[in-house]
N, C-alpha and C positions, 0 to 999 in steps of 0.2 A: 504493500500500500504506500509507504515513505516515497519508496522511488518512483511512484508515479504518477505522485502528489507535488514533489521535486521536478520532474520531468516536465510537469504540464508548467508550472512556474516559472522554470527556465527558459521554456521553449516561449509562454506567452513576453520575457523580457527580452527574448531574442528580437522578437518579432514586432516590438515595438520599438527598440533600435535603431533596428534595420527591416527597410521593402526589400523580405525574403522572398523567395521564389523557387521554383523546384522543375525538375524538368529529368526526363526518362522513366523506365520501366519499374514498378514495383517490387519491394523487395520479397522472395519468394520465402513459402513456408519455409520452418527447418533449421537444422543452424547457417549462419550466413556470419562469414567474415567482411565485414565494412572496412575498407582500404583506403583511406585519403589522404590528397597533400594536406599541407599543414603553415599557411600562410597567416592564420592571426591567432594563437596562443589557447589560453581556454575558449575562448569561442569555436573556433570548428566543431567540437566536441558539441554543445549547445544547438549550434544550426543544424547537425546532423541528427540530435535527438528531437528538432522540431518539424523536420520535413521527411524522415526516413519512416513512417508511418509504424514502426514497432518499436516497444523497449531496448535499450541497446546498453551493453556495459563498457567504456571507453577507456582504455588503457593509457596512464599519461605518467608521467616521469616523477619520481619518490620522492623530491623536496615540497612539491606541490602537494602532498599529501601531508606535509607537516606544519602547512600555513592553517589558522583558525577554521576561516569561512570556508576556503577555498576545497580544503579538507576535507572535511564536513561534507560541504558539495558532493563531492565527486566521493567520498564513501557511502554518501546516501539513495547515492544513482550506480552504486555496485562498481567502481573504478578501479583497477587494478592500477598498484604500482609499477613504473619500470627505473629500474636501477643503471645509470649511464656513468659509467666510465670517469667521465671527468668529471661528473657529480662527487662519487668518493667512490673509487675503486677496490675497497674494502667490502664493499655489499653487494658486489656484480654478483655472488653467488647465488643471493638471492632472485633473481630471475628464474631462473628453475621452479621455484614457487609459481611465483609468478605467471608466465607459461603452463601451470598442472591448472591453475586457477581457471587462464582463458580456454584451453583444451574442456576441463570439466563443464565449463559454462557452455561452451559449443557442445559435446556431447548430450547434454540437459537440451540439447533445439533454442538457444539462446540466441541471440545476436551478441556480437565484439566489435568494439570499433578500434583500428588499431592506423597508425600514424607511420608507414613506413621510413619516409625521412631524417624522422628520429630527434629532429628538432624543429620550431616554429620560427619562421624568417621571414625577409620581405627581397629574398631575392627575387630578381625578373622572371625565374625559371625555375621550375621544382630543382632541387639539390637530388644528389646519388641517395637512390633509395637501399634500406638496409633489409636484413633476408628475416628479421623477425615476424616476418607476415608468413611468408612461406615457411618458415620450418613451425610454425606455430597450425597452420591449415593441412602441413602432412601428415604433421604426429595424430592432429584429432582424424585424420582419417585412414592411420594405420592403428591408432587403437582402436577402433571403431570396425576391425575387421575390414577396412575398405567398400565400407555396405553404410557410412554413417549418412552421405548426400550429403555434404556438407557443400555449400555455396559461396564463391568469396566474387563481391560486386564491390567495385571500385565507386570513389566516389569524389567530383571537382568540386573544387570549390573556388569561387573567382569574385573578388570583390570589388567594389569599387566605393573610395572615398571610407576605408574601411575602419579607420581610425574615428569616424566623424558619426554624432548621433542622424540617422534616416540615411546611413549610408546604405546601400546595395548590396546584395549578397546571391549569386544562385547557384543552389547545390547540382549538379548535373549527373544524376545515376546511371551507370555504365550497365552494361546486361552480366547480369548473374552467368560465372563460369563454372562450374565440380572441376575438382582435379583427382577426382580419382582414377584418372588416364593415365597417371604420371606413378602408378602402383611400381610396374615393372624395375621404372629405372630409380625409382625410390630405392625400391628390395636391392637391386645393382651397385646403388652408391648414392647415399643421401646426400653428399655436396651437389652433383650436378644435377640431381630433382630441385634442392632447393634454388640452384640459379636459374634452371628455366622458371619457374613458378614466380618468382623473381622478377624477371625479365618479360614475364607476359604482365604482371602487376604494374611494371613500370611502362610498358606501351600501352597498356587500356587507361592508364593515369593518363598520360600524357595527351590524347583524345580528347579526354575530358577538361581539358585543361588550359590555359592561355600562358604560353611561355615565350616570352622575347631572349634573344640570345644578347642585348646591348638594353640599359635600362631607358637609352632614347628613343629605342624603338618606339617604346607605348605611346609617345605622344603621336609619334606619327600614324601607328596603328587606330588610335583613339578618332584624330581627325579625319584622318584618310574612310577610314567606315562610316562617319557620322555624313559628312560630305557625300559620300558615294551612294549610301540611301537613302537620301533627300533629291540627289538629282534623278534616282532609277526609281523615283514615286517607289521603294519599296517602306517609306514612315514619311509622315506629314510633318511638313518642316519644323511647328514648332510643338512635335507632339514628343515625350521620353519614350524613346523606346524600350521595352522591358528587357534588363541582360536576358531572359529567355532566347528573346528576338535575336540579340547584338550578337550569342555568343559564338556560336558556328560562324558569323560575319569576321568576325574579329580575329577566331582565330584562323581562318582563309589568310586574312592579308598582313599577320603574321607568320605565317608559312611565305607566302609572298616575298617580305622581305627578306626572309633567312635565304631563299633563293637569288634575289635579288642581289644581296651581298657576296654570295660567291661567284656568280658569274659578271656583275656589272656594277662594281663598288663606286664609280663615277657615277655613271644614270641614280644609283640611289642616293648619291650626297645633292646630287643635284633635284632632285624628288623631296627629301628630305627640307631644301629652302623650300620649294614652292610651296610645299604644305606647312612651313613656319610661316610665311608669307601671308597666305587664305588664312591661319589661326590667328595672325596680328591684327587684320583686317575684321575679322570676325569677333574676335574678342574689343576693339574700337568700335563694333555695331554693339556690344552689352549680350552676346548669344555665350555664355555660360557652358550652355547644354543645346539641343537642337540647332540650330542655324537660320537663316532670317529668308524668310520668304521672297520671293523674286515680287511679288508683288499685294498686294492686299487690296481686298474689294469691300465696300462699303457695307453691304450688307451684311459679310461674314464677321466685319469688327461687330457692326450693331448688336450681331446678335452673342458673339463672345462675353462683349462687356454685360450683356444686360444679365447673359446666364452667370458670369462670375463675381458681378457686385449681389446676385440674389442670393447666390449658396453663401458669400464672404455674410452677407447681415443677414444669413436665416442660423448660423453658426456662431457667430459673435459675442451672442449674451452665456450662452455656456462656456467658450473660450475663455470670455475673462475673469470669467470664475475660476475655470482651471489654471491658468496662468497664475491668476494670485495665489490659488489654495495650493499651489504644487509648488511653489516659486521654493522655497527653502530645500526641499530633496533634490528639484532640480539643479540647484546652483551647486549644491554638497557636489551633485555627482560630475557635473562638468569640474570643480575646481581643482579638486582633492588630486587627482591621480598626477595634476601635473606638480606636486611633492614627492611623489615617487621616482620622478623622471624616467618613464619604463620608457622602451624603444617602442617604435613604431608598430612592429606588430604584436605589444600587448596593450595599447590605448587602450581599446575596445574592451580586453579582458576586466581591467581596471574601471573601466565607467561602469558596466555591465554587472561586475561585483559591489561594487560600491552602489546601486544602485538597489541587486534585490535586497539590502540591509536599511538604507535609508529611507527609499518610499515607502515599505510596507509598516516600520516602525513611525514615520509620520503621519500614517493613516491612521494606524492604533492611538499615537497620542491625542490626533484631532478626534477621534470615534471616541475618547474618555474624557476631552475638555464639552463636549456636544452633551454627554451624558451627563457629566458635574452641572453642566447651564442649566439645560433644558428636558432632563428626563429621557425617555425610553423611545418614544414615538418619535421624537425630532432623529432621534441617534439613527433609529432604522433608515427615515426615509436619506440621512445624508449619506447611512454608509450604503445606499445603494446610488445615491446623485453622485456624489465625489469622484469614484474612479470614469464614472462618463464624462465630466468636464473635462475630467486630463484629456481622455481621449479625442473628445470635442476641440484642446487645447492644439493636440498634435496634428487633427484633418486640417485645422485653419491655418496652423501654421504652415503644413506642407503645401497649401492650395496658394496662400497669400504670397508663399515664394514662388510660385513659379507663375504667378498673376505678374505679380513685381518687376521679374526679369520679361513677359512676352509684352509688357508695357512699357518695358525702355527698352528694349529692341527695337518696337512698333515709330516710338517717337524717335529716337536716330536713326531709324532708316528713311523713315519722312523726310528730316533734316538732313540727310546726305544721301540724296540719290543716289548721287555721282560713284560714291563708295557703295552701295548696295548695286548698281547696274557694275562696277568692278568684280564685286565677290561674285555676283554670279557667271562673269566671264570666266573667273579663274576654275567657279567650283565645274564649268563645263569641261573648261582644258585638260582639267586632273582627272576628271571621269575619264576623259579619251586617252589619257594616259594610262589608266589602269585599265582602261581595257585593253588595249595594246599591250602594255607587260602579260596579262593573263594571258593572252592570246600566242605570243612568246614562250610564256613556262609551260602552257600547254605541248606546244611544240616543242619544246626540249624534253620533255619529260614522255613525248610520243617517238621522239628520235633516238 
């Protein structure tokens, strides 16, 4: 019951953080080993118990099991220790435990989620993955008489703005593979089962996943696809596309460039300005996010502004409720973490903790100053208004920023033609450019 009381707690903070999202095939009965990179710290774990539709026990590294909350956490949700090396090499024995722990659990038809990489980073590119996946998936299926069906389905995870509260997140599930094919050359020699098993874990990763091989790629990759499907009508100029949408895009013309750069490292420095170029120009029109429309029709603003000043003042009076009544947990949990000075890819972990502590203990205090005021009846109906205001707090906030930004777009593009009839010249030229290269790599890769 704890864990999945915790579960639903975690996954409901996940998901108010971050516009999560989820995308592939369902996880099958049975046990199933969860496979993922590992790009923002305790959160992966989190986002994958909120969009992976079963209970799942997440293996994470033994210091973090000796932190209070964080402890706590992750023994509550069945977490297994892992023991690293550089952590203190004194305890590596302990793994062995460890491993009998997640094998039992997969035996049990459990779910494990396990982290091949072996640490959380903010490289451009998943890091060398380690074989604790696979020798962990052959043992539970040579103990198991090779009859267990055990399943290991990988799982991406790609964020964007991932440090920031309503940043992005989408989990991308890979298809469920058995490896009880790999019986033979297990019984033959366990090192080379566990490198292929290995090796297929780290190509169905990598699918799922968005890796630049230079961290300047991304900007280019970022603009280059936002451009490219706005001018191929495949998303309306100034609509967000979901990473759902973006992510096969994204990562096409990041394959692109790794191509690009081995065969024509000129053409792509010179690709490289002109898409700084469109971004300077773009970001001078206030386009953040989408890109600015080649033109705007009277009617379409009309009827824009009317629908979005109605939702902004039919939202408004609960909003500022929320604002006010949530303004103290909220400030705790943006100030706090930057005393800790964590790197980049534990922001997230850090707000996200500091948060399930803060708002549910300011809810409680305000649900017993309600009670001391005003009795029993006023307590009920606020501890059932309060947490809607937040949430009422966060529609408006999410809506009135992207009102904000298609309304100064709107007026500097009015106010600079000249520059909006520019960018759409460019963002032509660059399409014909990328279709030109595609049309290139195709032929190189048919030759």
């Amino acid at each position: 019951m704890l864990p999945r009381v915790i579960a639903r707690l975690v996954g409901w903070a996940v998901s108010i953080f971050y516009e999560v999202e989820r995308r592939g095939p369902p996880l099958p009965p049975g046990p199933v080993l969860l496979t993922a990179n590992h790009p923002n710290a305790l959160v992966d774990p989190l986002v994958i118990f909120h969009t992976a539709g079963r209970a799942s026990k997440p293996l994470a590294k033994a210091p973090l099991f000796e932190q209070a909350f964080v402890g706590t956490l992750l023994r509550g949700l069945g977490g297994l220790p892992v023991y690293r090396r550089h952590d203190d090499p004194a305890l590596m024995h302990l793994n062995e435990r460890t491993f009998d722990a997640a094998i039992g659990a997969l035996q049990d038809g459990a779910v494990v989620q396990i982290f091949p990489e072996g640490q959380s980073h903010s490289e451009p590119s998943m890091t060398p993955i380690r074989t604790g996946a696979a020798r962990i998936a052959l043992q539970s299926e040579e103990r198991g008489g090779w009859r267990l069906g055990l399943h290991v389905q990988p799982v991406g995870l790609t964020y964007t703005k991932k440090s920031r509260f309503r940043g992005r997140v989408v989990a991308a599930f890979g298809d469920p593979f058995e490896v009880a094919d790999l019986r033979e050359s297990y019984t033959a020699g366990e090192r080379a089962a566990v490198r292929t098993l290995t090796e297929r874990i780290r190509e169905r990763l990598e699918k799922l996943t968005l890796n630049y091989d230079h961290p300047d790629d991304a900007e280019l990759v970022e603009v280059a696809e936002r451009l490219y499907a706005r001018q191929k009508n495949l998303v309306r100029y100034r609509e967000r596309a979901s990473m759902s949408q973006r992510l096969p895009r994204l990562q096409r013309f990041a394959e692109g460039v790794r191509w690009l750069r081995a065969t024509d490292p000129d053409r792509l420095s010179t690709l490289r300005e002109s898409v700084r170029r469109y971004l300077r120009l773009l970001t001078l029109l206030g386009a953040s996010e989408g890109d600015v429309p080649p033109t705007y029709k009277p009617a379409v603003v009309t009827r824009y502004a009317i629908r979005q000043l109605f939702m902004l003042a039919l939202v408004l009076p609960a909003a500022m409720v929320g604002v006010v009544t949530w303004a103290v947990p909220f400030t705790l949990t943006r100030r706090l973490p930057q005393r800790f000075r964590p790197e980049l890819d534990q922001i997230a972990s850090y707000k996200i903790a500091i948060a399930l502590v803060t708002f549910p203990s300011w809810f409680a205090i305000m649900a017993l100053a309600m009670y001391a005021l005003f009795g029993v009846v006023t307590t009920v109906v606020a501890v059932v208004i309060l947490p809607i205001t937040g949430l009422a707090a966060i529609a408006w906030r999410d809506r009135q920023v992207q009102v904000r930004q298609d309304v100064r777009v709107f007026l500097r593009a009015m106010r600079h033609r000249r520059g909006r009839d520019r960018l759409g010249d460019l963002r032509r030229e660059l399409v014909e450019e990328f279709d030109q290269l595609a049309e290139a790599w195709r032929l190189d890769r048919e030759g």
